[in-house]
DSSP file (Angstrom, degrees, kcal/mol; ACC not computed):
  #  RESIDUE AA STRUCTURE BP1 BP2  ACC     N-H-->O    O-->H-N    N-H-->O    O-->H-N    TCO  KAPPA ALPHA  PHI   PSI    X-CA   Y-CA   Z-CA
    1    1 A X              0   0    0      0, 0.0    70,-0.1     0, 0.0    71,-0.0   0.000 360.0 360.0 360.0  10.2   39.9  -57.8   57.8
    2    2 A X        +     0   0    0     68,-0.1     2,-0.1     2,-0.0    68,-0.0   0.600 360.0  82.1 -98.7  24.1   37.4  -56.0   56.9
    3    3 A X        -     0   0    0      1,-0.1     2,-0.4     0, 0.0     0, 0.0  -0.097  65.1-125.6 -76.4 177.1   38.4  -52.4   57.8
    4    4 A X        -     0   0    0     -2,-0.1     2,-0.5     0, 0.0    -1,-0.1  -0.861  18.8-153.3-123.1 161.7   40.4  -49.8   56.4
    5    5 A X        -     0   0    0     -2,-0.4     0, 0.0     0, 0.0     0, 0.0  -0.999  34.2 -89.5-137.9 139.2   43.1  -48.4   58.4
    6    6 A X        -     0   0    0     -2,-0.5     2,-0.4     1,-0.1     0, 0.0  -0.177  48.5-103.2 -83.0 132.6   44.4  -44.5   57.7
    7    7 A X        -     0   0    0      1,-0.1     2,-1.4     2,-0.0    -1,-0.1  -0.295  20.8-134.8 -64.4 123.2   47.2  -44.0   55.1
    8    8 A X        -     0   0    0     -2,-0.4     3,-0.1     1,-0.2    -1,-0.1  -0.796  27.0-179.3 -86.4 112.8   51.0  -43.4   56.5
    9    9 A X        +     0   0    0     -2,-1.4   130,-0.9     1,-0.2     2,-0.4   0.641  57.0  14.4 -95.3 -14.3   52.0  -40.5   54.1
   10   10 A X  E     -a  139   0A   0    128,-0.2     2,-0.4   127,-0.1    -1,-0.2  -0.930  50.7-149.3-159.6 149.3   55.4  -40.0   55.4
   11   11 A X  E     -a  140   0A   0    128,-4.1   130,-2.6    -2,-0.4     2,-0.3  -0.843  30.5-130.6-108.5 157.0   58.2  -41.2   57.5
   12   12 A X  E     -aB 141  24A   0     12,-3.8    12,-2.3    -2,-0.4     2,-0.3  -0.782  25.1-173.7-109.3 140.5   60.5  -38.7   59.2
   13   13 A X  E     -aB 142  23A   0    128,-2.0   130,-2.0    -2,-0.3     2,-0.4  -0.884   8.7-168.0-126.2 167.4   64.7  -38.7   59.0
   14   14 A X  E     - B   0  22A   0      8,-2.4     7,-2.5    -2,-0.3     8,-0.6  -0.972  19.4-130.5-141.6 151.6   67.3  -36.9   60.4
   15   15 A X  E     - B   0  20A   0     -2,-0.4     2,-0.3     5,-0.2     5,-0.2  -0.739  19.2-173.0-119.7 165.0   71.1  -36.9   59.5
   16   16 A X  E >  S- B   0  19A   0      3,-1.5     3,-1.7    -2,-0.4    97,-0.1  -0.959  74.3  -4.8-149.8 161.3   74.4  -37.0   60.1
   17   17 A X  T 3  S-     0   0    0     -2,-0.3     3,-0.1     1,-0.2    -2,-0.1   0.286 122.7 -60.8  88.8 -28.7   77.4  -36.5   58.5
   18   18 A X  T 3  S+     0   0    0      1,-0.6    98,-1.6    96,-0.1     2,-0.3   0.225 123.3  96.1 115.0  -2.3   75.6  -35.9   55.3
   19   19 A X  E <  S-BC  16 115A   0     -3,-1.7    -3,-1.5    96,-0.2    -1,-0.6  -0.693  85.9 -96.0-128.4 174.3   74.2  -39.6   55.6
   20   20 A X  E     +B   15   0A   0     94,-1.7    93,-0.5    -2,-0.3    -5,-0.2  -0.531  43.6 175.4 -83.0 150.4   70.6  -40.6   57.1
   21   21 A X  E     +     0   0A   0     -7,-2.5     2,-0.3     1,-0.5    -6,-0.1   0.554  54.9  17.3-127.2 -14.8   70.8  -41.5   60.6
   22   22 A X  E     -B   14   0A   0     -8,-0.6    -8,-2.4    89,-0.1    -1,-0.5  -0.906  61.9-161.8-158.8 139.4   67.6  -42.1   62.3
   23   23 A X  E     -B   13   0A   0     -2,-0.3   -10,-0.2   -10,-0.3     2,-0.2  -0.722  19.2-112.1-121.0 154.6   64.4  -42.8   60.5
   24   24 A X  E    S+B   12   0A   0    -12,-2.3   -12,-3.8     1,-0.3     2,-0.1  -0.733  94.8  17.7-172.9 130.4   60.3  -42.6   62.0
   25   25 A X  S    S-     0   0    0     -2,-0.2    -1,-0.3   -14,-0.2    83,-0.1   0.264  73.7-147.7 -86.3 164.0   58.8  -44.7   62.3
   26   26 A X  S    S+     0   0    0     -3,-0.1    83,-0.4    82,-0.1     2,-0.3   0.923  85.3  31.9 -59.9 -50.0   61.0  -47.6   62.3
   27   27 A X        +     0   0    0     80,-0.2     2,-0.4    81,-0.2    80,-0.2  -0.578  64.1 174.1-114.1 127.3   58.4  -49.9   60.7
   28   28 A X  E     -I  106   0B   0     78,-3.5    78,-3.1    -2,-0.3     2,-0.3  -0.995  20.6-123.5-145.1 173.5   55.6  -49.2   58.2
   29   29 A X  E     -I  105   0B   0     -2,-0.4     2,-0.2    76,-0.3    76,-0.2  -0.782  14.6-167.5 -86.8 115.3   53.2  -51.3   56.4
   30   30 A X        +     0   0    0     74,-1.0     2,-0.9    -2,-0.3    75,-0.1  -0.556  16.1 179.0-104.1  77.0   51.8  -52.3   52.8
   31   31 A X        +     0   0    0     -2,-0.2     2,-0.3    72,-0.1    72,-0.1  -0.661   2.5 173.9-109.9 125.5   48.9  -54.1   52.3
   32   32 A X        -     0   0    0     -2,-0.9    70,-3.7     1,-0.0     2,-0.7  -0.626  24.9-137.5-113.1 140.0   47.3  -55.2   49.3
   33   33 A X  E     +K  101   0C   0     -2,-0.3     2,-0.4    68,-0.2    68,-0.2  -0.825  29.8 173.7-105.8 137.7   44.2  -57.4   48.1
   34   34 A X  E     -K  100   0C   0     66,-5.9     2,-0.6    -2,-0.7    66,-0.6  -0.969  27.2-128.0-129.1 131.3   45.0  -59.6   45.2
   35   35 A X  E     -K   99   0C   0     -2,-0.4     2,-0.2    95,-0.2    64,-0.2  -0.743  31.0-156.7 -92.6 162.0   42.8  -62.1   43.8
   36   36 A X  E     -K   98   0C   0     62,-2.5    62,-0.9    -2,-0.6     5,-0.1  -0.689  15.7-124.8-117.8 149.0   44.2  -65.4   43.3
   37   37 A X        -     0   0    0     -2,-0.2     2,-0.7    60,-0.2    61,-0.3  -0.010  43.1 -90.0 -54.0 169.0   43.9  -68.3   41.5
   38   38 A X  S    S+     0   0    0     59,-0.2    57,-0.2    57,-0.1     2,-0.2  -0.930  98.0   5.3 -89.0 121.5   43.4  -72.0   43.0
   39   39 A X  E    S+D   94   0A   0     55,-3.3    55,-2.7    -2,-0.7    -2,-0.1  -0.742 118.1  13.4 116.8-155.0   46.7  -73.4   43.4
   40   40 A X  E     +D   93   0A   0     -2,-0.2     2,-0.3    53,-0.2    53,-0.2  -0.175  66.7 179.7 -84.5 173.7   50.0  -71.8   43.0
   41   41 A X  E     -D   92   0A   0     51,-1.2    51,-2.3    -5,-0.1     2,-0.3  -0.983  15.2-156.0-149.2 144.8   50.2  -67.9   42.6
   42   42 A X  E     -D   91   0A   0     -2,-0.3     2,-0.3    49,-0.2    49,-0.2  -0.980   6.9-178.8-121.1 141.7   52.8  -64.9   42.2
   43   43 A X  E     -D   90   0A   0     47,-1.6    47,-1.9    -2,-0.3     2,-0.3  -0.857  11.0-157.2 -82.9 133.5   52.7  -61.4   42.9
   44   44 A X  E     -D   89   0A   0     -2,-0.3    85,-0.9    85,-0.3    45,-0.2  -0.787   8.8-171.1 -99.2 152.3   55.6  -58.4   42.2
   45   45 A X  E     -DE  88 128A   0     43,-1.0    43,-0.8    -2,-0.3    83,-0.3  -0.543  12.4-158.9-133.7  79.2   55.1  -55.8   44.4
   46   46 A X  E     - E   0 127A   0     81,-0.9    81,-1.2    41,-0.2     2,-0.3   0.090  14.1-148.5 -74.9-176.6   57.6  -52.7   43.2
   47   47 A X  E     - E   0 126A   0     79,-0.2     2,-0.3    38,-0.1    79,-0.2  -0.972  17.2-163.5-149.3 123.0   58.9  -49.9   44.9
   48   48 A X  E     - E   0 125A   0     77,-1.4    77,-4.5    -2,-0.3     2,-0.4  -0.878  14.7-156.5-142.5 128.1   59.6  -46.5   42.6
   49   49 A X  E     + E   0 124A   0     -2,-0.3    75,-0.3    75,-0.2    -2,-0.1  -0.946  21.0 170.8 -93.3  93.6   61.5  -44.1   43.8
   50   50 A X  E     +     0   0A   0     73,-1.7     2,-0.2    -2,-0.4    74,-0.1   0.148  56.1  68.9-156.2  -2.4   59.9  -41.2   41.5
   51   51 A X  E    S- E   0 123A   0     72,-0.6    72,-0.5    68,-0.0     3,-0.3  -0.944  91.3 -25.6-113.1 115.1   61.9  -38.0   43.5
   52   52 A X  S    S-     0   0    0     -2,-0.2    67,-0.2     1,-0.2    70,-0.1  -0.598  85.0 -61.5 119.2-176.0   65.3  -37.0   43.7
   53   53 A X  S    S+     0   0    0     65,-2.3    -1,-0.2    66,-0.4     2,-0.2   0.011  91.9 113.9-127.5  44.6   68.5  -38.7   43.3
   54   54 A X        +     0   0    0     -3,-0.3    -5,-0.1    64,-0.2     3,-0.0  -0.505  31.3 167.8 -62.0 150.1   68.0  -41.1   46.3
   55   55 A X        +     0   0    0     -2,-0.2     2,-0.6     2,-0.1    -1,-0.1   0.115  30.5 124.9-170.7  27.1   67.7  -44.9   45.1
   56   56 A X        -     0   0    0     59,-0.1     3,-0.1    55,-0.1    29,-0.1  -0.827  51.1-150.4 -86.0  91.7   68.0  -46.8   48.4
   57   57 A X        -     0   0    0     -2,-0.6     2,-0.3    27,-0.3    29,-0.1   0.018  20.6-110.4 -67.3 151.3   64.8  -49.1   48.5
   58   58 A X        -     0   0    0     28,-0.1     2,-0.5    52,-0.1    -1,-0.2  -0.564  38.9-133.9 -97.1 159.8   63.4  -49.9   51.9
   59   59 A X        -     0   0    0     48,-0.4    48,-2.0    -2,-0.3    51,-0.2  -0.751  17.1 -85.1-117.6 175.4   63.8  -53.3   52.8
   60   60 A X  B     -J  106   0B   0     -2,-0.5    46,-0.2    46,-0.2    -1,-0.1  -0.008  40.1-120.6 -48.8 151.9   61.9  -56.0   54.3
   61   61 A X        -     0   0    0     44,-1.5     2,-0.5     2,-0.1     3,-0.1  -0.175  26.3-110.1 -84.9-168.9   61.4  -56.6   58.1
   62   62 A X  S    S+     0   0    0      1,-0.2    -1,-0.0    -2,-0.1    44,-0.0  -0.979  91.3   0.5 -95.6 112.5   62.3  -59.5   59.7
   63   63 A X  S    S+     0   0    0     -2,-0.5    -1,-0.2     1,-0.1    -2,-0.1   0.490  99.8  73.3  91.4 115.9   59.1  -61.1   60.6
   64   64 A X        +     0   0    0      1,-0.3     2,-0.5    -3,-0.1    -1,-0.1   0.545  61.8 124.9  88.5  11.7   55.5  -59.7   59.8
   65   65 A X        +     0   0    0     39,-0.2     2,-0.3    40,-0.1    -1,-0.3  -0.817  34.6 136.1 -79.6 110.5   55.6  -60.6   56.3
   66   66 A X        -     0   0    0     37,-3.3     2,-0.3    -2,-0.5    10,-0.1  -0.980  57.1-128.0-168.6 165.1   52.5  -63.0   55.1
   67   67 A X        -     0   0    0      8,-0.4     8,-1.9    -2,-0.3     2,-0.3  -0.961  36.3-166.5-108.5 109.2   49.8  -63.7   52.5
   68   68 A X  B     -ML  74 101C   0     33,-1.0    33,-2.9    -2,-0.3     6,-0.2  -0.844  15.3-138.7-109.2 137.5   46.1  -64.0   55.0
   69   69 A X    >   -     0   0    0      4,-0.9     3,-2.5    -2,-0.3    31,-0.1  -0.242  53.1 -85.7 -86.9-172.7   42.6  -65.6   53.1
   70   70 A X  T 3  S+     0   0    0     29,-0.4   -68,-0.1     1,-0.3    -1,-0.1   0.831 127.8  74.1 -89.2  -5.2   39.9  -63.3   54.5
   71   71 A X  T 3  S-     0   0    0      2,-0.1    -1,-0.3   -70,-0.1     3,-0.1   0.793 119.7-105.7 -43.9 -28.3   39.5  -65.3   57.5
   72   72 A X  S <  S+     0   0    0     -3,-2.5     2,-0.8     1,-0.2    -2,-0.1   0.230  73.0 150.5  78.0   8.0   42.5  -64.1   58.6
   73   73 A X        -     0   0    0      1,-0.0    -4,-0.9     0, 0.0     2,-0.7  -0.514  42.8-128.4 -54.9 112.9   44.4  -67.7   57.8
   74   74 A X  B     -M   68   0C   0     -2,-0.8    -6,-0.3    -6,-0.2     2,-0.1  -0.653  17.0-145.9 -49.0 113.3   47.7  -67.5   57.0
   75   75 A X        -     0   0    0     -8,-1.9     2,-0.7    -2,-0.7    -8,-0.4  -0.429  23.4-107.7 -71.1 156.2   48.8  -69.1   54.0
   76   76 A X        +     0   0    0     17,-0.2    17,-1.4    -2,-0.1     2,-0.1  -0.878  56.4 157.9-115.2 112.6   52.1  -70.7   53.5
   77   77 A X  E     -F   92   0A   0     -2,-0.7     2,-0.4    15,-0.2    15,-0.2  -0.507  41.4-124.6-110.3-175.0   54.3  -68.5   51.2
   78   78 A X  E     -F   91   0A   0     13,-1.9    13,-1.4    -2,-0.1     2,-0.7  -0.928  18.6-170.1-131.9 116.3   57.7  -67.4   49.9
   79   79 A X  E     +F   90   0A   0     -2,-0.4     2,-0.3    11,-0.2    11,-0.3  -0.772   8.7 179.5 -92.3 108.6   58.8  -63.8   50.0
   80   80 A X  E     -F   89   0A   0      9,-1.8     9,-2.2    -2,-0.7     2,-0.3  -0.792  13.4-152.0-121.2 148.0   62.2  -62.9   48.0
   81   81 A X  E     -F   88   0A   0     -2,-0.3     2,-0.7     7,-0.2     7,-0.2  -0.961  16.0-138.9-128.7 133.6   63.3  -59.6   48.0
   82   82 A X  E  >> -F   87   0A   0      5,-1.6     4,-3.3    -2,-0.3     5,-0.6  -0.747  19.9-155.6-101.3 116.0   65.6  -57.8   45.1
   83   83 A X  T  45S+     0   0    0     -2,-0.7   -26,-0.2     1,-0.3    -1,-0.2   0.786  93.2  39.4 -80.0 -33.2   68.4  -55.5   47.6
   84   84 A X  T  45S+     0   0    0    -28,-0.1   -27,-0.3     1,-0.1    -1,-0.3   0.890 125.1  28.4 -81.5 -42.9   68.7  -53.2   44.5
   85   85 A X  T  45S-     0   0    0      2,-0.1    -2,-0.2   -29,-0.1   -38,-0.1   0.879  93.5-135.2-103.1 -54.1   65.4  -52.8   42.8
   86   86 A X  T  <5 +     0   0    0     -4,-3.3     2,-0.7     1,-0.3    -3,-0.2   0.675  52.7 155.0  85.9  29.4   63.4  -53.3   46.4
   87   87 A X  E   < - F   0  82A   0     -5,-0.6    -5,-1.6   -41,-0.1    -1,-0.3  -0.746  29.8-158.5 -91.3 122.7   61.1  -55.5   44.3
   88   88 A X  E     -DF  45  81A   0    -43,-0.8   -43,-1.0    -2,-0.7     2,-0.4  -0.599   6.6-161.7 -79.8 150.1   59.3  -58.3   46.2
   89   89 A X  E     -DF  44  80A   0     -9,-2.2    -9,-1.8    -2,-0.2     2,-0.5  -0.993   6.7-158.7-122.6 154.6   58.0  -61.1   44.7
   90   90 A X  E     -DF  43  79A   0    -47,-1.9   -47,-1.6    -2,-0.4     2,-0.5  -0.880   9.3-175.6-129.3  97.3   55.1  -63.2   46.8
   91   91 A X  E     +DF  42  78A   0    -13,-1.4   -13,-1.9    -2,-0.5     2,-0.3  -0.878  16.3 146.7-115.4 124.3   54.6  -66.8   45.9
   92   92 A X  E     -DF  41  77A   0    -51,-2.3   -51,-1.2    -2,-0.5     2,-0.4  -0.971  42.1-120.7-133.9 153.5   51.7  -68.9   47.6
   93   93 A X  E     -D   40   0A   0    -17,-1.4     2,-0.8    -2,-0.3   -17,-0.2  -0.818  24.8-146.8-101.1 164.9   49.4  -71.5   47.0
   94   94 A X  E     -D   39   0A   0    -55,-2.7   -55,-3.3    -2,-0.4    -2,-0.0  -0.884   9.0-150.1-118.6 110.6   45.6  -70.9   47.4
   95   95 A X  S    S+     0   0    0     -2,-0.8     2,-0.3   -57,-0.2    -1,-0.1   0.766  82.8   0.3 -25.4 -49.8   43.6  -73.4   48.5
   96   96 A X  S    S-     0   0    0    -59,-0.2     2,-0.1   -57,-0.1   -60,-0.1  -0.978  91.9 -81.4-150.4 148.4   40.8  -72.0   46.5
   97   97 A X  S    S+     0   0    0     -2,-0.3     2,-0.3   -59,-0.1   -60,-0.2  -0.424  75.9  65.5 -83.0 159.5   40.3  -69.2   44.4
   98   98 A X  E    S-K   36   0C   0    -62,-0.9   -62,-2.5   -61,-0.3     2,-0.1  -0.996  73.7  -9.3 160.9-166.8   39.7  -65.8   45.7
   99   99 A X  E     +K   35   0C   0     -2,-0.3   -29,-0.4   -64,-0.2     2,-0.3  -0.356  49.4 177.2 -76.8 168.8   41.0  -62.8   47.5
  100  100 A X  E     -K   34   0C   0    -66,-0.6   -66,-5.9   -31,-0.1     2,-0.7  -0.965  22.2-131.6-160.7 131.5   43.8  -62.8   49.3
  101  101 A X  E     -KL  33  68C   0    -33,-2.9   -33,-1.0    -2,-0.3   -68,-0.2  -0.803   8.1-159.6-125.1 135.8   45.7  -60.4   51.3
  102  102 A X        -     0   0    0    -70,-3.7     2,-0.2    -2,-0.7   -35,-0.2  -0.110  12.8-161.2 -63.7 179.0   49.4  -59.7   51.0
  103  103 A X        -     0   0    0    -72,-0.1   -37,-3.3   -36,-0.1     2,-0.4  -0.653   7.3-169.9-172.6 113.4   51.1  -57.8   54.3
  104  104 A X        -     0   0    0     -2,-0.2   -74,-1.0   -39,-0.2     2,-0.8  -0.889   5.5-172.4 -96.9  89.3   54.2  -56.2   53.9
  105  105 A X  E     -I   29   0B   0     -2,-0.4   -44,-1.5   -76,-0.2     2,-0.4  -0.626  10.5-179.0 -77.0 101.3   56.4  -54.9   56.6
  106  106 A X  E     -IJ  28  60B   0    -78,-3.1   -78,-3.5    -2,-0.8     2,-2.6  -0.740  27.5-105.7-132.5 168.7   58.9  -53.2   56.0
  107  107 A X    >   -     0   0    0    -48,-2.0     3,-3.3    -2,-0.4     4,-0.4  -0.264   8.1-165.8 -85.5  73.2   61.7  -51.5   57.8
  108  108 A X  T 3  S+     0   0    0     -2,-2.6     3,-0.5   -82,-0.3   -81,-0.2   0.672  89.8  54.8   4.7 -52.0   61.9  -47.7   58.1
  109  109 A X  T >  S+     0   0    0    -83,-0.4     3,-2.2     1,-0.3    -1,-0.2   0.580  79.3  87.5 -89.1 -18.6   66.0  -48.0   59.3
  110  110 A X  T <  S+     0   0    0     -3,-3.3     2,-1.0     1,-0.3    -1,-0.3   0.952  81.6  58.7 -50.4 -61.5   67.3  -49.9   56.4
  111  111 A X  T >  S+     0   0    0     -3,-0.5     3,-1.0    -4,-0.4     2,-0.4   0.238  83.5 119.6 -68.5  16.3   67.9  -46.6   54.4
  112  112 A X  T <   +     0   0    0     -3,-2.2   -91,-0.2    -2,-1.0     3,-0.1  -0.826  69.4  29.4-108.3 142.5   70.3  -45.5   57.4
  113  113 A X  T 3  S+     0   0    0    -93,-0.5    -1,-0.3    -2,-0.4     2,-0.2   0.221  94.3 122.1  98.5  -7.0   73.8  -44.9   56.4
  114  114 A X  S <  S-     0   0    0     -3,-1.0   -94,-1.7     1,-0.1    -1,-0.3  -0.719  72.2 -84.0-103.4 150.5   72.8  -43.8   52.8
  115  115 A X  B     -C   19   0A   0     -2,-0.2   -96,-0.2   -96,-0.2    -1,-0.1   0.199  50.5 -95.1 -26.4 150.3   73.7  -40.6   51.4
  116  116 A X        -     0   0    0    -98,-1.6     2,-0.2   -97,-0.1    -1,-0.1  -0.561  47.7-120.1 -72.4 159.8   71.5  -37.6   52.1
  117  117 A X        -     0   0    0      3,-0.2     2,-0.3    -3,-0.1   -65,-0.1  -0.557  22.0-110.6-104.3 159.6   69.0  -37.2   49.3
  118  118 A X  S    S+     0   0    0      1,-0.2   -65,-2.3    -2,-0.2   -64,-0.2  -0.971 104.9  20.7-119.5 123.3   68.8  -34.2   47.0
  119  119 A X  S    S-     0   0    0     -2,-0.3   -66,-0.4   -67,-0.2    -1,-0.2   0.831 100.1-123.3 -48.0-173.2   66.2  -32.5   47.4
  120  120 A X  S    S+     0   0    0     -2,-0.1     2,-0.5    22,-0.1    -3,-0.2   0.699  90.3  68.2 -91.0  -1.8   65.4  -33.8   50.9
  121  121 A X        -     0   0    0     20,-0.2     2,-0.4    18,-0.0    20,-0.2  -0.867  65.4-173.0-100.4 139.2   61.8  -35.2   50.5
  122  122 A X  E     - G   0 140A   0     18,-1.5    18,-3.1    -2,-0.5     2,-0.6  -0.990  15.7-136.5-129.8 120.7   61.9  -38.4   48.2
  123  123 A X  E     -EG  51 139A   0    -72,-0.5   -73,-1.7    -2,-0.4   -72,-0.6  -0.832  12.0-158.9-100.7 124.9   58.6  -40.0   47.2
  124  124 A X  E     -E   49   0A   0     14,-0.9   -75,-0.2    -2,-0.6     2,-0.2  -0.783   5.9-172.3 -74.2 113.0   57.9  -43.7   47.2
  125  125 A X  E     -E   48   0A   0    -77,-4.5   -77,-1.4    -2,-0.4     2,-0.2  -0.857   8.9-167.3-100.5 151.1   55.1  -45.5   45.1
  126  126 A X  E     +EH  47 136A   0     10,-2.6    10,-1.2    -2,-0.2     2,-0.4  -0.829  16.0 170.9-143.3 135.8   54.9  -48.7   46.0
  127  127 A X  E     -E   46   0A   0    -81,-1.2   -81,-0.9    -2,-0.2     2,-0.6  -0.915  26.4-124.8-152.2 119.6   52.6  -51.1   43.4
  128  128 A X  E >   -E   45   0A   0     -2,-0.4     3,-2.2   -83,-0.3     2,-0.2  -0.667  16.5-132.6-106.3 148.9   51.5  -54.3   42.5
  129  129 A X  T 3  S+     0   0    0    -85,-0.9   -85,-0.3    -2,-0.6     3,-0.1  -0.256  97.0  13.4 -90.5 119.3   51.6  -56.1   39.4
  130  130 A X  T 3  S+     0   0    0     -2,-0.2     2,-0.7     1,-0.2    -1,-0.3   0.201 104.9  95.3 117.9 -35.0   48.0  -57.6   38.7
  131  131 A X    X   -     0   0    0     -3,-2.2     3,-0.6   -97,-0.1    -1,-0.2  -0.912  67.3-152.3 -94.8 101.3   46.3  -55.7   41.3
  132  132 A X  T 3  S+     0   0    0     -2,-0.7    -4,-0.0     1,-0.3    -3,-0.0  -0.184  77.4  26.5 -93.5 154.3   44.8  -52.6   39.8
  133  133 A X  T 3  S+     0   0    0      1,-0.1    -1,-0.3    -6,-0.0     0, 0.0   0.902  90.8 115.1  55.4  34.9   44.4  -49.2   42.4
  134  134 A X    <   +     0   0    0     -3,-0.6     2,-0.9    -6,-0.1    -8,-0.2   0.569  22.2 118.5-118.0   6.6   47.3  -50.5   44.5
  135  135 A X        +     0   0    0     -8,-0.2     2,-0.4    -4,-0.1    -8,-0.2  -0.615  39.2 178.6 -50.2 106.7   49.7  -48.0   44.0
  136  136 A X  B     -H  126   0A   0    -10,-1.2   -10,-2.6    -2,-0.9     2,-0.1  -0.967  14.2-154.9-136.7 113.8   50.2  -46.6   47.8
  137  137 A X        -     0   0    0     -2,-0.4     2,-0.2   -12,-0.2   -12,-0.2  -0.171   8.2-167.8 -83.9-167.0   53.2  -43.5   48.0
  138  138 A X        -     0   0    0     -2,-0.1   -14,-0.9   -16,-0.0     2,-0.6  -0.923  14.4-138.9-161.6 158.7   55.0  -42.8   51.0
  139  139 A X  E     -aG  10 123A   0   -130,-0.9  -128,-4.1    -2,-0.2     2,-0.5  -0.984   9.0-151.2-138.1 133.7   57.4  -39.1   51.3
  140  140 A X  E     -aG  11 122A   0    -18,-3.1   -18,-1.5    -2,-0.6     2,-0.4  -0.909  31.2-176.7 -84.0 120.6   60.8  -39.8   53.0
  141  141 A X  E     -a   12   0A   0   -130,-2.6  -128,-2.0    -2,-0.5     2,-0.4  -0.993  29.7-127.3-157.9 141.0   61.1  -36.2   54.6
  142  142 A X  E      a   13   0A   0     -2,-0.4  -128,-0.2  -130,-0.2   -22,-0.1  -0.656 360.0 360.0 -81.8 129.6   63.9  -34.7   56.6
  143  143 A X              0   0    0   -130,-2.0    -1,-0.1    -2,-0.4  -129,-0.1   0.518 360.0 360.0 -97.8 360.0   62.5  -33.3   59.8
């Protein structure tokens, strides 16, 4: 884990009907390093919608959600997610203190069926509380 990987600045939609219909790519990513405590730990991670009059939060995937020590260990967590707000919370314990990194997947297609947005690019921040520089956007943009 000690690479960097290239920022996804946007996912692509298309509509119909007036509603979103198809999203790309289905799946994108957020991952953040937090230090931690020994023992148990929470994170928020929001999700700001900051263009438009869109306010459908993406939601979590099924699967590929986890807290890793820089080993690459997994840690045994809880992820809850708020359906309105799109606010995570990430609760773990840490063996030891130190860094830790969250991995968020989440799911591109969730927003399909919602209205079309005005205008049609909507920008996402998405940020965690405790973690300084981890504000990461995204632009939802109609191709």
């Amino acid at each position: 884990m000690n690479g960097t990987a290239q920022d996804l600045n946007s996912l692509q939609y298309s509509l119909k009907n007036g509603k979103i219909n198809q999203v790309a790519p289905g799946v994108f990513f957020y991952w953040v390093k937090v230090t931690a405590a020994a023992g148990s730990n929470t994170f928020t991670i929001t999700e700001a919608i900051t263009t438009g009059n869109f306010s459908t939060p993406f939601a979590l995937a099924n699967g590929g959600n986890n807290v890793f020590d820089l080993n690459c260990n997994a840690q045994s967590e809880t992820m809850t997610q708020n359906p309105t707000t799109g606010t995570v919370t990430v609760t773990f314990h840490a063996p030891t203190a130190g860094v830790y990194i969250i991995s968020l997947k989440y799911d591109a297609g969730s927003v399909k069926g919602a209205t079309a947005p005005t205008p049609t690019t909507v920008h996402n921040d998405f940020s965690t509380t405790g973690a300084p520089g981890s504000t990461n956007g995204l632009d939802l943009i109609k191709s």
